[in-house]
C-alpha positions, 0 to 999 in steps of 0.5 A, a space after each residue: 500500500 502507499 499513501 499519496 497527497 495526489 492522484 494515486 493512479 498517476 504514481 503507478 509507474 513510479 512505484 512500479 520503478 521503486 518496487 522493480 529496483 528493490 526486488 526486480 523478481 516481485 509481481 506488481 498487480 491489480 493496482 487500484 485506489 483504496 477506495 475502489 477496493 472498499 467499494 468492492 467488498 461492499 457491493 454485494 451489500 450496496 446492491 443488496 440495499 438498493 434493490 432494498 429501497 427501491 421494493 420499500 419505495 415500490 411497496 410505499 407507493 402501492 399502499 398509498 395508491 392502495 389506501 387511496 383507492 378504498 377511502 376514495 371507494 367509500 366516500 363515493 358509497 357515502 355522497 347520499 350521506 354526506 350530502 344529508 349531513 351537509 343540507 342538515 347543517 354539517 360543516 364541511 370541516 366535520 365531514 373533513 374530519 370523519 372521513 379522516 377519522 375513518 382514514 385514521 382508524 385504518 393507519 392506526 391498526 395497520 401501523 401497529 400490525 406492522 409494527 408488532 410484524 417488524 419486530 417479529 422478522 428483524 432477525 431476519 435483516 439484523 446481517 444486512 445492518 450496519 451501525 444501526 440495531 435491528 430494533 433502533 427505536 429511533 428508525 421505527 419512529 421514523 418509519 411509522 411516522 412517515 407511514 402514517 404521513 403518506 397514509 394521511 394524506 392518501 386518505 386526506 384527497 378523498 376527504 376533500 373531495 368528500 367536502 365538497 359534496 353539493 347537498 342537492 346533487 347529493 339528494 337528487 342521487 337516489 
Protein backbone atom coordinates (compact mmCIF):
# COMPACT_ATOMS: atom_id res chain seq x y z
CA UNK A 1 0.00 0.00 0.00
CA UNK A 2 1.21 3.59 -0.44
CA UNK A 3 -0.29 6.67 0.95
CA UNK A 4 -0.31 9.62 -1.92
CA UNK A 5 -1.42 13.53 -1.48
CA UNK A 6 -2.38 13.44 -5.13
CA UNK A 7 -3.93 11.25 -7.77
CA UNK A 8 -2.71 7.68 -6.69
CA UNK A 9 -3.04 6.46 -10.16
CA UNK A 10 -0.72 8.82 -11.52
CA UNK A 11 2.16 7.36 -9.27
CA UNK A 12 1.70 3.58 -10.68
CA UNK A 13 4.59 3.63 -12.75
CA UNK A 14 6.78 5.43 -10.45
CA UNK A 15 6.42 2.65 -7.72
CA UNK A 16 6.27 0.14 -10.14
CA UNK A 17 10.08 1.52 -10.83
CA UNK A 18 10.83 1.71 -6.90
CA UNK A 19 9.32 -1.70 -6.36
CA UNK A 20 11.35 -3.11 -9.60
CA UNK A 21 14.75 -1.72 -8.00
CA UNK A 22 14.48 -3.32 -4.80
CA UNK A 23 13.33 -6.63 -5.97
CA UNK A 24 13.32 -6.93 -9.99
CA UNK A 25 11.62 -11.00 -9.32
CA UNK A 26 8.26 -9.16 -7.43
CA UNK A 27 4.91 -9.02 -9.27
CA UNK A 28 3.33 -5.75 -9.03
CA UNK A 29 -0.51 -6.28 -9.79
CA UNK A 30 -4.16 -5.40 -9.65
CA UNK A 31 -3.10 -1.69 -8.70
CA UNK A 32 -6.42 0.43 -7.66
CA UNK A 33 -7.00 3.00 -5.00
CA UNK A 34 -8.26 2.16 -1.63
CA UNK A 35 -11.49 3.46 -2.43
CA UNK A 36 -12.29 1.30 -5.41
CA UNK A 37 -11.35 -1.97 -3.09
CA UNK A 38 -13.64 -0.53 -0.11
CA UNK A 39 -16.48 -0.13 -2.82
CA UNK A 40 -15.58 -3.59 -4.00
CA UNK A 41 -16.01 -5.52 -0.86
CA UNK A 42 -19.20 -3.81 -0.04
CA UNK A 43 -21.04 -4.07 -3.35
CA UNK A 44 -22.55 -7.32 -2.65
CA UNK A 45 -24.35 -5.40 0.39
CA UNK A 46 -24.74 -1.79 -1.56
CA UNK A 47 -26.59 -3.86 -4.13
CA UNK A 48 -28.46 -5.78 -1.66
CA UNK A 49 -29.67 -2.32 -0.15
CA UNK A 50 -30.92 -0.73 -3.05
CA UNK A 51 -32.62 -3.15 -4.50
CA UNK A 52 -33.96 -2.86 -0.56
CA UNK A 53 -35.17 0.69 -1.01
CA UNK A 54 -36.46 0.56 -4.35
CA UNK A 55 -39.16 -2.64 -3.27
CA UNK A 56 -39.63 -0.48 0.14
CA UNK A 57 -40.43 2.71 -2.30
CA UNK A 58 -42.40 0.20 -4.61
CA UNK A 59 -44.20 -1.00 -1.55
CA UNK A 60 -44.81 2.80 -0.39
CA UNK A 61 -46.41 3.98 -3.08
CA UNK A 62 -48.89 0.61 -3.97
CA UNK A 63 -50.43 1.17 -0.26
CA UNK A 64 -50.64 4.52 -0.66
CA UNK A 65 -52.33 4.28 -4.08
CA UNK A 66 -53.98 1.31 -2.10
CA UNK A 67 -55.29 3.00 0.92
CA UNK A 68 -56.28 5.97 -1.83
CA UNK A 69 -58.42 3.74 -3.59
CA UNK A 70 -60.62 2.33 -0.59
CA UNK A 71 -61.20 5.97 1.04
CA UNK A 72 -61.58 7.07 -2.25
CA UNK A 73 -64.25 3.91 -2.82
CA UNK A 74 -66.04 4.95 0.47
CA UNK A 75 -66.59 8.23 0.01
CA UNK A 76 -68.20 7.93 -3.22
CA UNK A 77 -70.81 4.74 -1.36
CA UNK A 78 -71.08 7.67 1.20
CA UNK A 79 -72.31 11.23 -1.11
CA UNK A 80 -76.13 10.21 -0.03
CA UNK A 81 -74.95 10.70 3.42
CA UNK A 82 -72.54 13.20 3.19
CA UNK A 83 -74.88 15.47 1.20
CA UNK A 84 -77.90 14.66 4.02
CA UNK A 85 -75.24 15.87 6.52
CA UNK A 86 -74.27 18.81 4.69
CA UNK A 87 -78.20 20.00 3.89
CA UNK A 88 -78.96 19.17 7.74
CA UNK A 89 -76.19 21.80 8.87
CA UNK A 90 -72.92 19.73 8.80
CA UNK A 91 -69.62 21.83 8.46
CA UNK A 92 -67.54 20.91 5.98
CA UNK A 93 -64.62 20.67 8.16
CA UNK A 94 -66.97 17.95 10.18
CA UNK A 95 -67.25 15.85 7.01
CA UNK A 96 -63.47 16.60 6.71
CA UNK A 97 -62.63 15.16 9.97
CA UNK A 98 -64.95 11.95 9.56
CA UNK A 99 -63.66 10.62 6.67
CA UNK A 100 -60.16 11.34 8.06
CA UNK A 101 -61.22 9.87 11.12
CA UNK A 102 -62.15 6.74 9.28
CA UNK A 103 -58.61 7.04 7.38
CA UNK A 104 -57.26 7.38 10.76
CA UNK A 105 -58.60 4.15 12.47
CA UNK A 106 -57.32 2.30 9.43
CA UNK A 107 -53.37 3.87 9.58
CA UNK A 108 -53.62 3.19 13.10
CA UNK A 109 -54.36 -0.50 13.07
CA UNK A 110 -52.09 -1.01 10.15
CA UNK A 111 -49.06 0.66 11.87
CA UNK A 112 -49.43 -1.38 14.84
CA UNK A 113 -49.89 -4.68 12.93
CA UNK A 114 -46.66 -3.76 11.24
CA UNK A 115 -45.07 -2.77 13.74
CA UNK A 116 -45.68 -5.86 16.09
CA UNK A 117 -44.75 -7.60 12.23
CA UNK A 118 -41.17 -5.54 12.15
CA UNK A 119 -40.23 -6.90 15.48
CA UNK A 120 -41.10 -10.34 14.98
CA UNK A 121 -38.97 -10.56 11.49
CA UNK A 122 -35.84 -8.18 12.44
CA UNK A 123 -33.54 -11.00 12.90
CA UNK A 124 -34.24 -11.74 9.60
CA UNK A 125 -32.45 -8.46 8.46
CA UNK A 126 -30.16 -7.89 11.56
CA UNK A 127 -26.93 -9.26 8.94
CA UNK A 128 -27.67 -6.54 6.13
CA UNK A 129 -27.41 -3.80 9.11
CA UNK A 130 -24.54 -1.85 9.60
CA UNK A 131 -24.24 0.58 12.53
CA UNK A 132 -27.88 0.59 13.36
CA UNK A 133 -29.63 -2.29 15.83
CA UNK A 134 -32.40 -4.03 14.33
CA UNK A 135 -34.75 -2.61 16.94
CA UNK A 136 -33.38 1.19 16.69
CA UNK A 137 -36.49 2.88 18.13
CA UNK A 138 -35.35 5.92 16.50
CA UNK A 139 -35.68 4.09 12.87
CA UNK A 140 -39.43 2.56 13.78
CA UNK A 141 -40.46 6.08 14.96
CA UNK A 142 -39.15 7.43 11.77
CA UNK A 143 -40.83 4.68 9.50
CA UNK A 144 -44.10 5.00 11.37
CA UNK A 145 -44.44 8.49 11.06
CA UNK A 146 -43.53 8.54 7.56
CA UNK A 147 -46.24 5.64 7.06
CA UNK A 148 -48.74 7.36 8.86
CA UNK A 149 -47.65 10.82 6.73
CA UNK A 150 -48.15 9.23 3.43
CA UNK A 151 -51.06 7.14 4.63
CA UNK A 152 -52.92 10.72 5.92
CA UNK A 153 -52.54 12.26 3.19
CA UNK A 154 -53.86 9.24 0.68
CA UNK A 155 -56.53 9.19 2.93
CA UNK A 156 -56.56 13.44 3.08
CA UNK A 157 -57.66 13.99 -1.27
CA UNK A 158 -60.96 11.98 -0.85
CA UNK A 159 -61.57 13.95 2.45
CA UNK A 160 -61.69 16.97 0.21
CA UNK A 161 -63.48 15.74 -2.30
CA UNK A 162 -65.93 14.38 0.00
CA UNK A 163 -66.32 18.03 1.41
CA UNK A 164 -67.48 19.40 -1.43
CA UNK A 165 -70.41 17.29 -1.97
CA UNK A 166 -73.02 19.59 -3.10
CA UNK A 167 -76.18 18.72 -0.60
CA UNK A 168 -78.53 18.90 -3.72
CA UNK A 169 -76.93 16.80 -6.24
CA UNK A 170 -76.42 14.56 -3.13
CA UNK A 171 -80.32 14.50 -2.58
CA UNK A 172 -81.17 14.06 -6.01
CA UNK A 173 -78.99 11.00 -6.20
CA UNK A 174 -81.49 8.28 -5.04
Amino acid sequence: MVRATQDPTGLVADIRQIVHSIDPNQPIGDVRTMESAAAESVAPQRLTMTVSMLFAALALVLAMVGLYGVISYSVAQRTHEFGVRVALGAARRDILKLVLGQGSRVILVGVGMGILGALALTRFVSSLLFGVKPTDPLTFLGVTLLLIAVALLASYIPARRATKVDPLVALRYE
